[in-house]
N, C-alpha and C positions, 0 to 999 in steps of 0.2 A: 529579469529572466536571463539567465545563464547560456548563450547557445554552446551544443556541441558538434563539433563533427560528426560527419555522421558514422564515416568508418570506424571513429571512434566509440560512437554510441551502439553500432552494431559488433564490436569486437565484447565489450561490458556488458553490452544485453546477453552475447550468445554463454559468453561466460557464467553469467545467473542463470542460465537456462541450461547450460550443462553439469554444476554442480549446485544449487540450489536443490534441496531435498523437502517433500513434507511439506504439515499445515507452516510452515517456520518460512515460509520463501519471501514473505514483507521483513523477515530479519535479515534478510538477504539483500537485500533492494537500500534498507534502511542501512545498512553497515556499505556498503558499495556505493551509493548514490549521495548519500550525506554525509556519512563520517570521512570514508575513504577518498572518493573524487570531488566531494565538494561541488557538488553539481548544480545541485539543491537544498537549502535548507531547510529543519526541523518540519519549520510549518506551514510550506510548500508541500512539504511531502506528506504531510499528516492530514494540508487538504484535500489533496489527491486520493491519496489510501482512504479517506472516506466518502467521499463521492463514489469511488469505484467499489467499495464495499455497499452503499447501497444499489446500484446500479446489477440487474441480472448480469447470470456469467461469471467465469470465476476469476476471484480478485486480483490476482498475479496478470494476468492478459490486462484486465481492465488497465490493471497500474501504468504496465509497459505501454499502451497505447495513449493515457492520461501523459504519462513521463515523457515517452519519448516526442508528442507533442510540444510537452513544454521546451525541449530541449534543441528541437530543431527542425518545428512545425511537421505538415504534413508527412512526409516523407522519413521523418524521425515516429513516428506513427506509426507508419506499417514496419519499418526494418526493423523497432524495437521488437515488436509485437512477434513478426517473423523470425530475427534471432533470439527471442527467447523461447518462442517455440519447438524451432526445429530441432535442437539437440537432444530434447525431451523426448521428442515425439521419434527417433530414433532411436536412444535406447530402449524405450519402451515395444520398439516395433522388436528389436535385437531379443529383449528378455522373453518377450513373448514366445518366440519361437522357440527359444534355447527351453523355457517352462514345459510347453506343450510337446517338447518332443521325450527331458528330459525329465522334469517334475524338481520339488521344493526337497532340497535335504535339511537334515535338523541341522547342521552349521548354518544355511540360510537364514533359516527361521530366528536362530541366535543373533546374526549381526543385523538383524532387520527391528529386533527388540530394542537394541543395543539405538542404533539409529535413531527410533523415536524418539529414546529419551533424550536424546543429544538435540533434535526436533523443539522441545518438551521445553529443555533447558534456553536454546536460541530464542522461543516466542517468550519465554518471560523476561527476558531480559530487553529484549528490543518493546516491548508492550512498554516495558517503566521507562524507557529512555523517550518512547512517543509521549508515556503520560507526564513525564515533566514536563516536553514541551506543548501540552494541550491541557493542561490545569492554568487555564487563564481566572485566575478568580478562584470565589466561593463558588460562584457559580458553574463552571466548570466541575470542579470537585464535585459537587452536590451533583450534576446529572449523570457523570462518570460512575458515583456511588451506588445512586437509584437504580441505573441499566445492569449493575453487578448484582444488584440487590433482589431486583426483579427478573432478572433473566437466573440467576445463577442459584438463588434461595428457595425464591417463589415459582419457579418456572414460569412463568408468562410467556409466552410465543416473542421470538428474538425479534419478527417482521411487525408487531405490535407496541412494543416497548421503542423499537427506532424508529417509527411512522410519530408515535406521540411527543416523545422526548425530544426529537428532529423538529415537531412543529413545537415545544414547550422553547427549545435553545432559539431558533429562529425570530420568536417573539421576546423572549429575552434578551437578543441581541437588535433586535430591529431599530434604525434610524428613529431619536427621537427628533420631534415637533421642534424644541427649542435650541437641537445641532446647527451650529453656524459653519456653510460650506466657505471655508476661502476661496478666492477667486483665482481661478487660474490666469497665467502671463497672457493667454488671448483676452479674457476679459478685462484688464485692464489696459491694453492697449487697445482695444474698441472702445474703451471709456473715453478715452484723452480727444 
């Protein structure tokens, strides 16, 4: 585990939290936290972002509280969680007023299209870089396939398809019977 400062961690959190846009903000997290500072790798982060994707709440908070945990326990916890919030929740307080007093003109409406796609473009690019690092296997591929297959073909209920596939991966990964644990250096000097 990687610790960081925490000043540090709260100056990079508020940073995501002040420009990070959109469903696209785990592209955000993933290009800052992995590629850029090297904080975390791949598939630290890939556990994280799924555990906090299934977890109520929305997945960015959950991250930054998962994250900033790992990165410098308790208190990396709430600061991330807090600087990535508050700069959000600021402009957001700022637009609202500025909205309701003066209303959306059609230049907004244009860079706000303009945005998503740019959104649009960030989540598919950071989705293929998570899924190299999470195609461990056929197996991998294959449930990766199925929840595409099923959620996005067949429509199945997305809480339906990861409740099964979750217990299908779980048992598919699960410790076998004839795994040999090595012994840790306590155990072998309680042996002697």
């Amino acid at each position: 585990m990687h610790r960081v400062r925490l000043r540090h961690l709260v100056r990079v959190f508020a940073w995501l939290g002040a420009t990070s846009v959109g469903g696209g903000r785990t592209g955000y997290f993933h290009e800052s936290l992995v590629v850029r500072h090297g904080w975390t790798d791949n598939d630290e982060f890939l556990q994280d972002l799924t555990i906090c994707q299934l977890l109520p709440g929305p997945n960015v908070s959950n991250l930054a509280v998962a994250i900033g945990y790992r990165l410098a326990g308790l208190a990396g916890s709430v600061w991330a969680w807090l600087a990535l919030l508050t700069p959000g929740a600021l402009m957001v307080l700022g637009l609202t007023l500025l909205y309701f007093r003066r209303g959306l003109d059609v230049h907004a409406a244009v860079a706000l299209r303009g945005m998503g796609a740019a959104v649009a473009a960030l989540m598919l690019v950071t989705n293929l870089r998570i899924f190299r690092g999470a195609r461990h296997g056929r197996t991998g591929i294959a449930i990766a396939v199925t929840t595409f297959v099923a959620v996005a073909i067949f429509r199945v209920n997305t809480a339906v398809v990861v409740a099964v596939l979750a217990g299908v991966g779980v048992w598919l990964h699960r410790p076998r019977a004839d795994a040999t644990i090595a012994p840790t250096p306590d155990d072998a000097s309680g042996a002697s």
